[in-house]
Residue frames as a rotation matrix with the C-alpha (Angstrom) as fourth column:
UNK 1
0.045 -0.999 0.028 -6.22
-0.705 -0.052 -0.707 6.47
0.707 0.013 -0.707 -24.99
UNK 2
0.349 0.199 -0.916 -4.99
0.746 0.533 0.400 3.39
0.568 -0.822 0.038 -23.04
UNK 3
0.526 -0.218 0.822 -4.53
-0.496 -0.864 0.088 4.75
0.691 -0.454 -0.562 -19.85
UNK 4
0.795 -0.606 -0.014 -2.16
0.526 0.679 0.512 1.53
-0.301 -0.415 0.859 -18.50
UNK 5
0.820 -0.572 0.007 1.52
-0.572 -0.820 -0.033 3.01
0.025 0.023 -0.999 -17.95
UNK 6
0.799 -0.528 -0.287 4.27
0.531 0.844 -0.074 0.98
0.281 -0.093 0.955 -18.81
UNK 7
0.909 -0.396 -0.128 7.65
0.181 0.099 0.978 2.04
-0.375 -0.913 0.161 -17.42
UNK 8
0.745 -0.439 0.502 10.65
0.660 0.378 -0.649 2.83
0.095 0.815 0.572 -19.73
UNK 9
-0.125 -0.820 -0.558 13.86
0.372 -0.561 0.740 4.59
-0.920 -0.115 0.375 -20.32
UNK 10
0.958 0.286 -0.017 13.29
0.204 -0.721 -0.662 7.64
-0.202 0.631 -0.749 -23.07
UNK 11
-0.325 -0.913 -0.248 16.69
0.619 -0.403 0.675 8.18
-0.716 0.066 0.695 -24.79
UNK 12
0.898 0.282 0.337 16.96
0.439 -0.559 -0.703 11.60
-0.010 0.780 -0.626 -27.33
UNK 13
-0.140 -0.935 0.327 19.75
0.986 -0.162 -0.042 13.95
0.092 0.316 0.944 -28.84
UNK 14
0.301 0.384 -0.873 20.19
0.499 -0.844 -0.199 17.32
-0.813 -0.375 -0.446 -28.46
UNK 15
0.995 -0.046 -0.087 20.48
-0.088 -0.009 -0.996 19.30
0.045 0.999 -0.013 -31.51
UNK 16
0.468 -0.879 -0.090 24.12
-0.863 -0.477 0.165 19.60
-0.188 0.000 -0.982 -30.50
UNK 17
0.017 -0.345 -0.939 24.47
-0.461 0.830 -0.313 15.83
0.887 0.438 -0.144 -30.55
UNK 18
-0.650 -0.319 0.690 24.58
-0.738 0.051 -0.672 15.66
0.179 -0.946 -0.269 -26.57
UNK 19
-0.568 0.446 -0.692 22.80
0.346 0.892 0.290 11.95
0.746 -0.074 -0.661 -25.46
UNK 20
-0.683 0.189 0.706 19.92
-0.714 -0.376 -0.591 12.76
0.154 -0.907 0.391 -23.04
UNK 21
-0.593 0.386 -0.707 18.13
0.427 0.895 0.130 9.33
0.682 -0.224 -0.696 -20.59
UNK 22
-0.499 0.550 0.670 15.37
-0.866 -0.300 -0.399 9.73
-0.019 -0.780 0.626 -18.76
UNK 23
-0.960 0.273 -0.058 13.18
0.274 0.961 -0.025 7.44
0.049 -0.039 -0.998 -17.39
UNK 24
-0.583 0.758 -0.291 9.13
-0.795 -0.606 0.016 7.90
-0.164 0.241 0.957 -18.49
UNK 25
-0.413 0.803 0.431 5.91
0.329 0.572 -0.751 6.53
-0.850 -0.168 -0.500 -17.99
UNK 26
-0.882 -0.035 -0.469 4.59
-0.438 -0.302 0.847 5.76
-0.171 0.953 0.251 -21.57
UNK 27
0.130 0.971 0.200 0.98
-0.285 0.230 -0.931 4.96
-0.950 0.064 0.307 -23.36
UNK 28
-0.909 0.293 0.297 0.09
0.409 0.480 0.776 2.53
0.085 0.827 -0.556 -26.24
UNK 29
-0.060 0.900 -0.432 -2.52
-0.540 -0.393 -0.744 3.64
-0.840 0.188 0.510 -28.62
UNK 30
-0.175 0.118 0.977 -3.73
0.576 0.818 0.004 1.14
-0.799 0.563 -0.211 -30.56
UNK 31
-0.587 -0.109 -0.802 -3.20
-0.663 -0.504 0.554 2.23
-0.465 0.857 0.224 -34.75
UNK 32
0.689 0.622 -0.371 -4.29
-0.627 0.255 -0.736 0.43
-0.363 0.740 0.566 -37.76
UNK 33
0.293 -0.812 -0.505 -0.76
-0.369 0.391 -0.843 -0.21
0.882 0.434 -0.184 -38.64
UNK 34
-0.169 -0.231 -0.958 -0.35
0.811 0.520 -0.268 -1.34
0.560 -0.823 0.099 -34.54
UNK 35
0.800 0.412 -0.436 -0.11
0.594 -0.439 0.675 1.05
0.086 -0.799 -0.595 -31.94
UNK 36
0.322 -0.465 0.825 1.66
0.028 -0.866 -0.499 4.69
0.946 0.184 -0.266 -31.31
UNK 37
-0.141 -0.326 -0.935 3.52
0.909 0.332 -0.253 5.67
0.393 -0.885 0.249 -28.24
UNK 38
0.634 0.427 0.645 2.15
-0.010 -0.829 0.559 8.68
0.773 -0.361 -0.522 -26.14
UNK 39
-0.556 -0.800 -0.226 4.84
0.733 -0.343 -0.587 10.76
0.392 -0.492 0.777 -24.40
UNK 40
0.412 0.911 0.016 3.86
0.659 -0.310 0.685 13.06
0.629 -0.272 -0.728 -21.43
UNK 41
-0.367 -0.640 -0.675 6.58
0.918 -0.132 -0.374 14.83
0.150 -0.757 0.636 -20.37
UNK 42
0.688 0.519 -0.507 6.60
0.660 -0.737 0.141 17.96
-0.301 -0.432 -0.850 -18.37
UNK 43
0.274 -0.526 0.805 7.51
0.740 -0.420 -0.526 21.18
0.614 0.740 0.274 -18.95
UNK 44
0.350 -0.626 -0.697 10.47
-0.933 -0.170 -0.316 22.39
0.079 0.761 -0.644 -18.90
UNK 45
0.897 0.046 0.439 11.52
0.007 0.993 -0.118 18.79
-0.441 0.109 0.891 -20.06
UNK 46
-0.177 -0.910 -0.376 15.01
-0.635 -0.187 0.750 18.42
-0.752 0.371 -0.544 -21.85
UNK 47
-0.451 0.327 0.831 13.41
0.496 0.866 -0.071 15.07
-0.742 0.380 -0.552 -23.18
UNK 48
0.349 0.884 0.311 10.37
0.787 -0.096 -0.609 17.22
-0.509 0.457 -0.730 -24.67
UNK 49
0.595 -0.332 -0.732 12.95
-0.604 -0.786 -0.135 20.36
-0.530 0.522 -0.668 -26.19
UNK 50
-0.388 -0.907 0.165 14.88
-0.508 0.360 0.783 17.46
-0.769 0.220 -0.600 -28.04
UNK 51
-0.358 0.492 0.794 12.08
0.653 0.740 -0.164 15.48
-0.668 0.459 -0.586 -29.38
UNK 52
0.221 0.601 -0.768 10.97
0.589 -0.710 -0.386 19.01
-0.777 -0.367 -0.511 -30.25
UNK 53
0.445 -0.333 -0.831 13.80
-0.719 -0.686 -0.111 19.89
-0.533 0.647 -0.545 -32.12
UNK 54
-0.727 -0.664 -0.174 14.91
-0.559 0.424 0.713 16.75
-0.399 0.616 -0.680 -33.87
UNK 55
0.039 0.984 -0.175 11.52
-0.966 0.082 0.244 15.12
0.254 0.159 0.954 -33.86
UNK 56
0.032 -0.536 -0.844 13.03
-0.227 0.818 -0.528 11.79
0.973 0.208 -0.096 -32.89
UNK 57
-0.092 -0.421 0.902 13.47
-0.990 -0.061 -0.129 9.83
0.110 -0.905 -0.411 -29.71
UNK 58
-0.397 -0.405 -0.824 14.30
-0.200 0.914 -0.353 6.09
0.896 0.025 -0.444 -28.59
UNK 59
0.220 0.564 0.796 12.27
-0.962 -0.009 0.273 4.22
0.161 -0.825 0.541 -26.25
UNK 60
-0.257 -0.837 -0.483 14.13
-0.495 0.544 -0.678 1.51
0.830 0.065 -0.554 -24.50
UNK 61
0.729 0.673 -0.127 13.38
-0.417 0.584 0.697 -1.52
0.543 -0.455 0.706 -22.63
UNK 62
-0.121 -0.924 -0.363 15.73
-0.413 0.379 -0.828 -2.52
0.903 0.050 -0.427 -19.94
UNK 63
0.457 -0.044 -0.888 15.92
0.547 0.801 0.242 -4.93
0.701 -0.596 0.390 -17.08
UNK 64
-0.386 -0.641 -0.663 18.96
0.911 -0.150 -0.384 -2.93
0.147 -0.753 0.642 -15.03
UNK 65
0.555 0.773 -0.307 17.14
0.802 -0.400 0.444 -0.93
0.221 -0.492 -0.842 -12.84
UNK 66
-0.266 -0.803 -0.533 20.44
0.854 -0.453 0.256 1.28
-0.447 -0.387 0.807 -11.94
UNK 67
-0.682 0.372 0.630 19.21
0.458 -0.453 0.764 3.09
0.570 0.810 0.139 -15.17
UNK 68
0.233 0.946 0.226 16.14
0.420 -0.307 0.854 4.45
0.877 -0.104 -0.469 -13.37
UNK 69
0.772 0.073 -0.631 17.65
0.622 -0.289 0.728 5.08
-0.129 -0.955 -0.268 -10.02
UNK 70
-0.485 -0.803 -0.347 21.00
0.714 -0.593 0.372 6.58
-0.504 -0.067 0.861 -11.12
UNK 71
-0.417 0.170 0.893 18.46
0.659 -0.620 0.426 8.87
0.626 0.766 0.146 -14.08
UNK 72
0.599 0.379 0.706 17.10
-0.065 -0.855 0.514 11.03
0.798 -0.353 -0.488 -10.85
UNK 73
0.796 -0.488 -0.357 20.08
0.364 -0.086 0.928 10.64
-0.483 -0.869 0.109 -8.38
UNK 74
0.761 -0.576 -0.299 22.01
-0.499 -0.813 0.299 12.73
-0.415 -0.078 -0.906 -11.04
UNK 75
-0.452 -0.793 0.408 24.22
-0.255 0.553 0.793 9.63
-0.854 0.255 -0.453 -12.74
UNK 76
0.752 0.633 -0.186 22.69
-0.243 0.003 -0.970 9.90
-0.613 0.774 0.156 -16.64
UNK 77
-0.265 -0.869 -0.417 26.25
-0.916 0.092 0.390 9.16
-0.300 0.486 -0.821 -18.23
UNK 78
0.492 0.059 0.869 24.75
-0.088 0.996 -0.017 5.25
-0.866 -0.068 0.495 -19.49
UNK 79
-0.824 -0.505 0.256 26.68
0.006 0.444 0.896 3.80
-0.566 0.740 -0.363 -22.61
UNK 80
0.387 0.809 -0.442 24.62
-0.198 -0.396 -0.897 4.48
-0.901 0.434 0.007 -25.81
UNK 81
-0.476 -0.243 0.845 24.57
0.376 0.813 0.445 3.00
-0.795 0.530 -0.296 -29.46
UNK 82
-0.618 0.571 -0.540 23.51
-0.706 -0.706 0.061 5.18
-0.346 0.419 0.839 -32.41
UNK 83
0.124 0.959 0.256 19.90
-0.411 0.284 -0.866 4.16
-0.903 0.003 0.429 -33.62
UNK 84
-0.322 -0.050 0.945 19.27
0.447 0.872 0.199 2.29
-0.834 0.487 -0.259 -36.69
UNK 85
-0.240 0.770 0.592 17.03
0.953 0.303 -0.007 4.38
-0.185 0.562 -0.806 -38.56
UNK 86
0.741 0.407 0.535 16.71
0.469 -0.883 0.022 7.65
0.481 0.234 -0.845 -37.07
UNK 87
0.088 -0.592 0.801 18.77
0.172 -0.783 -0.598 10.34
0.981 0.190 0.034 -35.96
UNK 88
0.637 0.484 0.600 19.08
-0.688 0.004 0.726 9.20
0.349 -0.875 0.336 -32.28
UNK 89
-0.815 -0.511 0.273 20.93
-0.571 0.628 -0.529 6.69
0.099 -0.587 -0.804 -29.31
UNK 90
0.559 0.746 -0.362 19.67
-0.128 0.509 0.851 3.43
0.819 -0.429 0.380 -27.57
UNK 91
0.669 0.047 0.742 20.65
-0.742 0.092 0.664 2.14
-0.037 -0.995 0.097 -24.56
UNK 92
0.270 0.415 -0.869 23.11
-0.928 0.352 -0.121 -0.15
0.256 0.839 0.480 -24.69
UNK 93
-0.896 -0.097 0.434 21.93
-0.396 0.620 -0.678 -2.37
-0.203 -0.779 -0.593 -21.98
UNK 94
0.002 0.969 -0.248 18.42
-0.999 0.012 0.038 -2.31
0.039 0.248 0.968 -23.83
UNK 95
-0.062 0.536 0.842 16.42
-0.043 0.842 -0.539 -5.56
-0.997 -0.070 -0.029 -23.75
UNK 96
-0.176 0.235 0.956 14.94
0.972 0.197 0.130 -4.20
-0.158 0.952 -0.264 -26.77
UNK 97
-0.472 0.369 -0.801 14.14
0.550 -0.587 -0.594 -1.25
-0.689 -0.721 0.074 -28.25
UNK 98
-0.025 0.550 0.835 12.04
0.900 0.375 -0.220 1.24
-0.434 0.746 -0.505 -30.45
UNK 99
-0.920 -0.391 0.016 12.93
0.342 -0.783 0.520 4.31
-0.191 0.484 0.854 -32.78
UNK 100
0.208 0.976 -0.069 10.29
0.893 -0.219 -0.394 6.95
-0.400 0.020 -0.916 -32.97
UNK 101
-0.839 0.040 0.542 9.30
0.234 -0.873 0.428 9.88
0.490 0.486 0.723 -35.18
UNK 102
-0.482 0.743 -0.464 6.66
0.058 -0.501 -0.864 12.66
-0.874 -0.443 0.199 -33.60
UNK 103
-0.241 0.836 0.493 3.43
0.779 -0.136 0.612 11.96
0.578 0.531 -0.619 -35.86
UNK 104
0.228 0.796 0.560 1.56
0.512 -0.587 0.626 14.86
0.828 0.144 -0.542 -33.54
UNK 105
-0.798 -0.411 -0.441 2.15
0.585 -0.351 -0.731 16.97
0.146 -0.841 0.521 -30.75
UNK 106
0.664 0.748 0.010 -0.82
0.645 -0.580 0.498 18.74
0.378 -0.324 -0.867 -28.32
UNK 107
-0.606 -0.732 -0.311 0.50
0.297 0.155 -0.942 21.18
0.738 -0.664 0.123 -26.57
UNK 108
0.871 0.461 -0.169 -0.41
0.302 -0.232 0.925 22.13
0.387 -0.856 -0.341 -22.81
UNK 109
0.276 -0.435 0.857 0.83
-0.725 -0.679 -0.111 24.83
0.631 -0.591 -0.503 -20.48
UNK 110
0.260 -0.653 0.711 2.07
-0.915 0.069 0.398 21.71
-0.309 -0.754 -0.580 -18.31
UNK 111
-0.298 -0.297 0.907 2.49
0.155 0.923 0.353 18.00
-0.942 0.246 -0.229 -19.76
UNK 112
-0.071 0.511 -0.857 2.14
-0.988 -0.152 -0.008 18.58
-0.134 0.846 0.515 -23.48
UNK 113
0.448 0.311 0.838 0.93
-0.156 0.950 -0.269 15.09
-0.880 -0.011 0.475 -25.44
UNK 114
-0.288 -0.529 -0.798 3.42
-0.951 0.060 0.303 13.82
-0.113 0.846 -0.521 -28.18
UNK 115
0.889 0.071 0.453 1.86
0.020 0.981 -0.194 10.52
-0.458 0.181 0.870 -30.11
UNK 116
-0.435 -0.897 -0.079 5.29
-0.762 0.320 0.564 8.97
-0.480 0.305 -0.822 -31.69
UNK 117
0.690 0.611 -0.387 5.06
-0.715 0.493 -0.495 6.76
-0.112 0.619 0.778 -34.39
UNK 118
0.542 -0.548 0.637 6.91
-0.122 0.699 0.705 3.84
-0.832 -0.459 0.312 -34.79
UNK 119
0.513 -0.379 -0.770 9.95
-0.854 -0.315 -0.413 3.71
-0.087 0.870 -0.485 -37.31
UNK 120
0.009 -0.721 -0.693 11.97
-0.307 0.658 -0.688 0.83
0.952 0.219 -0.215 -36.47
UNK 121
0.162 -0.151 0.975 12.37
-0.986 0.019 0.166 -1.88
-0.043 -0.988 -0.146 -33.28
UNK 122
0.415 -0.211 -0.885 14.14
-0.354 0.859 -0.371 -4.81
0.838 0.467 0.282 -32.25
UNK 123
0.988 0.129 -0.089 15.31
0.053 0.259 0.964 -7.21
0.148 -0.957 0.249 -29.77
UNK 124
0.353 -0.752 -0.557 18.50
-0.692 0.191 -0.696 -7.65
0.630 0.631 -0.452 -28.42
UNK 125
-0.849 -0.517 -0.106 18.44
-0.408 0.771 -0.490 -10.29
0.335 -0.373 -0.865 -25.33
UNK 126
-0.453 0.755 -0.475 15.72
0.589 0.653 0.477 -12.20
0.670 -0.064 -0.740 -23.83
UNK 127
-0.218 0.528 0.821 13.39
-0.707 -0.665 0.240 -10.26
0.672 -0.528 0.518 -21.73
UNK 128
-0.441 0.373 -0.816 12.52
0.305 0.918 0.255 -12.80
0.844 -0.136 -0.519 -18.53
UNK 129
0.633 0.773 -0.042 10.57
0.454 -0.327 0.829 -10.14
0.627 -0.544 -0.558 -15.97
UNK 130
-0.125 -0.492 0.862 11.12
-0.518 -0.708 -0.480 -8.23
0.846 -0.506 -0.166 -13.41
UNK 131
-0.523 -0.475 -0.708 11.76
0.504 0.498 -0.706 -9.23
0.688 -0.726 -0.021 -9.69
UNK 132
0.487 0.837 -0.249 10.08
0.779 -0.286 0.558 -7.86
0.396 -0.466 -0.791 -7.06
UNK 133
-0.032 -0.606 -0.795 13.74
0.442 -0.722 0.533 -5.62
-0.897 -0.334 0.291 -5.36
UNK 134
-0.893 -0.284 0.348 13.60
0.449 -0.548 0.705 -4.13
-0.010 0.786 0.618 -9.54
UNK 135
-0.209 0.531 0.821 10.16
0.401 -0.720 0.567 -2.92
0.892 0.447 -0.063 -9.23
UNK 136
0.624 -0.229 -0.747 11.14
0.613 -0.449 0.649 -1.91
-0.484 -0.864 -0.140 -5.15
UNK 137
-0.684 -0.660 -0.310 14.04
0.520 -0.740 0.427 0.35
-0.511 0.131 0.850 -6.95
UNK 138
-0.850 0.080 0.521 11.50
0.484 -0.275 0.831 1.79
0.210 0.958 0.195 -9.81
UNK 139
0.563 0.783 -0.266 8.93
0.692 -0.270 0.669 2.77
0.452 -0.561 -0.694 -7.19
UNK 140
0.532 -0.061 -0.844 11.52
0.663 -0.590 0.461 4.12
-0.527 -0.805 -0.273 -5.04
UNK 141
-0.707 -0.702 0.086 13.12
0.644 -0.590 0.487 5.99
-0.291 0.400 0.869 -7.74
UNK 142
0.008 0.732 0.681 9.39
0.610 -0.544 0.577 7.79
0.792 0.411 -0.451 -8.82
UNK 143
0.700 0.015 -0.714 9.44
0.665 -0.378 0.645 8.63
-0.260 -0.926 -0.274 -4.78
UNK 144
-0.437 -0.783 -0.442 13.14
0.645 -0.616 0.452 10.33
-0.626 -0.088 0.775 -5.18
UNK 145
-0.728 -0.178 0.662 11.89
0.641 -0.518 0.566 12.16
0.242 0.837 0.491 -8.51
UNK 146
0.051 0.924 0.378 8.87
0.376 -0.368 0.850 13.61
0.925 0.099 -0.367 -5.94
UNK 147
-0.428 -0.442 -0.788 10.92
0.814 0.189 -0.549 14.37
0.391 -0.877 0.279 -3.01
UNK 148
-0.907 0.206 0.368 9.69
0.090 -0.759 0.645 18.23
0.412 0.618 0.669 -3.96
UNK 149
-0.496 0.868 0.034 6.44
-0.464 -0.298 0.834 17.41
0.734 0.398 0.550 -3.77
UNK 150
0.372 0.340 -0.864 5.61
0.312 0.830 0.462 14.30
0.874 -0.441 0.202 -0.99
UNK 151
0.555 -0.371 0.745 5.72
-0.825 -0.362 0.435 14.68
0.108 -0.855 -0.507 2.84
UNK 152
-0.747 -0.647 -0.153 8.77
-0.560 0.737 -0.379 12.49
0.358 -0.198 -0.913 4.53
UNK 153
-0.411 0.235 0.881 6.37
-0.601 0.656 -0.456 10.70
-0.685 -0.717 -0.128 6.48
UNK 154
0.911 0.412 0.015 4.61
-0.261 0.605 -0.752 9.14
-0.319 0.681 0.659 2.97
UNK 155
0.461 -0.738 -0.493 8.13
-0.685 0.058 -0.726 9.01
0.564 0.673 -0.479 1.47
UNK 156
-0.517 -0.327 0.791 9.57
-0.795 0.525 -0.303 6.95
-0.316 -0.786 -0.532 5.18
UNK 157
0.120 0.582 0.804 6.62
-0.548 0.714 -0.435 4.92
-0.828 -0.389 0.405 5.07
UNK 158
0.862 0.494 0.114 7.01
-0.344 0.735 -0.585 3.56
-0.373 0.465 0.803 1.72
UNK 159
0.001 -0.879 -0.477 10.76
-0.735 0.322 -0.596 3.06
0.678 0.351 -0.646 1.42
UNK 160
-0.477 -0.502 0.721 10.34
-0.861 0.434 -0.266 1.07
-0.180 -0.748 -0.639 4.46
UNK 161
0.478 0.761 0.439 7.86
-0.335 0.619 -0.710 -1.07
-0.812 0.192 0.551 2.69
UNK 162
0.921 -0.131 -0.367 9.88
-0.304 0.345 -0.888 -1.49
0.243 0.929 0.278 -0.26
UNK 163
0.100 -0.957 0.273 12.92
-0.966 -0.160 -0.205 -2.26
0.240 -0.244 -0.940 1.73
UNK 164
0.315 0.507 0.802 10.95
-0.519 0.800 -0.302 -5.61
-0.795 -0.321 0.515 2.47
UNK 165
0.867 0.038 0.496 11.44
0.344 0.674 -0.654 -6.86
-0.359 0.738 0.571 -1.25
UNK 166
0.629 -0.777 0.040 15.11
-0.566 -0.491 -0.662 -5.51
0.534 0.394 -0.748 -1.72
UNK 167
-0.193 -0.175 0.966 16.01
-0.904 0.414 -0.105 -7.44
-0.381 -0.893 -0.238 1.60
UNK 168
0.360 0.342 0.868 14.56
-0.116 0.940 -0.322 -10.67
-0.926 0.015 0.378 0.19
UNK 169
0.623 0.039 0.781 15.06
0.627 0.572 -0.529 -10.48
-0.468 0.819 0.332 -3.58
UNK 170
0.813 -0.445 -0.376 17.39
-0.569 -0.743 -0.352 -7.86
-0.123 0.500 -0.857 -4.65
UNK 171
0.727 -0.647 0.229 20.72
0.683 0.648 -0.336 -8.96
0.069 0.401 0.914 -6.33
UNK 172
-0.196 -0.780 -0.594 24.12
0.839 -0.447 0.311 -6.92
-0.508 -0.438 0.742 -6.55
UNK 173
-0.734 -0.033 0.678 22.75
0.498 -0.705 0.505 -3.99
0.461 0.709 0.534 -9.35
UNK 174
0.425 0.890 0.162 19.27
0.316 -0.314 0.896 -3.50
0.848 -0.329 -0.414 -7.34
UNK 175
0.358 -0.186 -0.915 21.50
0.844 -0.355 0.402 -3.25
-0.400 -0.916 0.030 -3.64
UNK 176
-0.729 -0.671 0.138 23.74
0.679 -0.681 0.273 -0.56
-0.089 0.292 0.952 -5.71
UNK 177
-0.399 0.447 0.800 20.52
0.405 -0.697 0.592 1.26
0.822 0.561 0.097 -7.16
UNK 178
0.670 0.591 -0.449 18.79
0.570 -0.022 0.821 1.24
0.476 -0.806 -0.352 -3.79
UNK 179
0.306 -0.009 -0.952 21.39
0.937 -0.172 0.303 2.65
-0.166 -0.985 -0.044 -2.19
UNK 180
-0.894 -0.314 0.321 22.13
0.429 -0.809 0.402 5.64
0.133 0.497 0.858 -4.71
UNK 181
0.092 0.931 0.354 18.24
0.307 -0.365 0.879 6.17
0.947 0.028 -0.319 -3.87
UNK 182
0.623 0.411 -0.665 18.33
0.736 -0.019 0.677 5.99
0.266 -0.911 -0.314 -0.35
UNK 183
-0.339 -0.941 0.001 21.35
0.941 -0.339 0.022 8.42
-0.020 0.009 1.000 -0.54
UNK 184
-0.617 0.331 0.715 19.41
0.233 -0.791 0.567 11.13
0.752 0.515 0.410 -2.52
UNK 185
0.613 0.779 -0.131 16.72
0.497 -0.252 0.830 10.88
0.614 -0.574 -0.542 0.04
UNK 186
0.274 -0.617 -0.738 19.42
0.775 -0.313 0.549 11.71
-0.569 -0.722 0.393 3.06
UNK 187
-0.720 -0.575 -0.388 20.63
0.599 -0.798 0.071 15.05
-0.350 -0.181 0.919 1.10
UNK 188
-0.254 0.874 0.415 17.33
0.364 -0.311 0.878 15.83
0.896 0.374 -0.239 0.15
UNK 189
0.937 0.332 -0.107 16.67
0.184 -0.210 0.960 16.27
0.296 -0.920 -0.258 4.12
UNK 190
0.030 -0.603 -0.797 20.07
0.752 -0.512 0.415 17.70
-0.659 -0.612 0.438 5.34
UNK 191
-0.791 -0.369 0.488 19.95
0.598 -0.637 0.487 20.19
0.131 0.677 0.724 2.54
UNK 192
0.149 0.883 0.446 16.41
0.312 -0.470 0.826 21.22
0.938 0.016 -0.345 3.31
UNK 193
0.746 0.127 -0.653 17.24
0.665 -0.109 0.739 21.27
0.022 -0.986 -0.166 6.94
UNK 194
-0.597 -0.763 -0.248 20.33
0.738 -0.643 0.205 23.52
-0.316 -0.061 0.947 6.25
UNK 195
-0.753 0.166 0.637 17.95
0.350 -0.719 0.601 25.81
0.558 0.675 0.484 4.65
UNK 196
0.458 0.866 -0.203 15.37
0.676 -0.190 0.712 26.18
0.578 -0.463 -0.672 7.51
UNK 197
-0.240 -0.742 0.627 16.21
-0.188 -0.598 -0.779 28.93
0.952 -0.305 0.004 8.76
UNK 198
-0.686 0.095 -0.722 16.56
0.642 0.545 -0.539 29.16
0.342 -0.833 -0.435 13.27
UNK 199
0.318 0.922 -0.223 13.73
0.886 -0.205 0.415 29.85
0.337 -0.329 -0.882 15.47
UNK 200
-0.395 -0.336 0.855 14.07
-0.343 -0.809 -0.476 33.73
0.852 -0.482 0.204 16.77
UNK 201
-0.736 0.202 -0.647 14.09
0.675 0.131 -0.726 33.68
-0.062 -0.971 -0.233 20.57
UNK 202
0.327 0.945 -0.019 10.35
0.662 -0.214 0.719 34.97
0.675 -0.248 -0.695 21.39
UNK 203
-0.705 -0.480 0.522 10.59
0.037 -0.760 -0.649 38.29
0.708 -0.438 0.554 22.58
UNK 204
0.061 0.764 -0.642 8.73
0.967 0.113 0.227 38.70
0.246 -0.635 -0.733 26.02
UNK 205
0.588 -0.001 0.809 7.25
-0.044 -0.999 0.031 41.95
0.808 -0.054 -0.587 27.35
């Protein structure tokens, strides 16, 4: 398996029809017919109980970072475009993007592996890179999505490093995402700090 992660925005349906975006680190695996996409999501996933039950899921290339920072600060409402082929949405800010059908599915007690097969993909605008303040929001949006898990001081130390290329190169979508990030951090820490509970005064003899 390659083990190079490319960045992307996962769109799927619930059986009810309900649109559901996430953003996911995907793998190419090189096919005969070209190459398969390898999904890793965790479980419980909403992503992985959709793909589950419809077998289907859209993997979307897009440029506007907002996507990525608003998908873990809780703002997943994005405009969506039914697929071409399969039962499914795109994005529809996509660059480009690519209908998939589950060809196999491991599972595992935490990240099953789903290879997806390609069914159908196209462009729809030029693709001309990222900036350095879009991959400062797409870093600091993995941070938010590990608040859980990372001490503040690693989480301080690298927003303040990525605040460096947001400050120089960011435009008006990348200040907007940045600060829907830097938000989440702040009620991530007054919400934890409401929950600590207060020191008991130290009984003496």
């Amino acid at each position: 398996m390659n083990d190079v992660i490319f960045e992307t925005v996962i769109s799927t349906v619930a059986p009810d029809g309900v649109p559901h975006v996430a953003p996911m680190g995907i793998r190419y695996r090189q096919t005969e017919a070209g190459s398969d996409v390898i999904l890793m999501p965790f479980k419980p996933s909403t992503t992985l109980a959709n793909i589950v039950a419809n077998r289907h899921a859209v993997l979307n290339i897009v440029a506007d970072t907002r996507v990525f920072a608003g998908s873990v600060t809780g703002r997943r409402n994005w405009p969506v475009r039914p697929a071409e082929r399969i039962e499914g949405v795109r994005l529809a800010c996509a660059l480009s993007h690519v209908e998939l059908e589950l060809a196999e599915l491991q599972d595992d007690a935490q990240r099953p592996v789903l290879r997806m097969a390609r069914v159908f993909e196209v462009n729809h605008a030029p693709y001309i890179g990222f900036n350095r303040a879009q991959a400062a929001v797409i870093e600091g949006a993995v941070l938010v999505s590990r608040l859980h898990m990372l001490a503040a001081e690693k989480v301080d130390a690298e927003m303040r490093y990525l605040q460096i290329a947001i400050d120089k190169t960011a435009g008006p979508e990348e200040h907007e995402a940045w600060g829907w990030l830097t938000e989440a951090i702040a009620r991530h820490r007054a919400a934890a700090a409401d929950s600590t509970p207060p020191c008991s005064q130290e009984k003496r003899p």
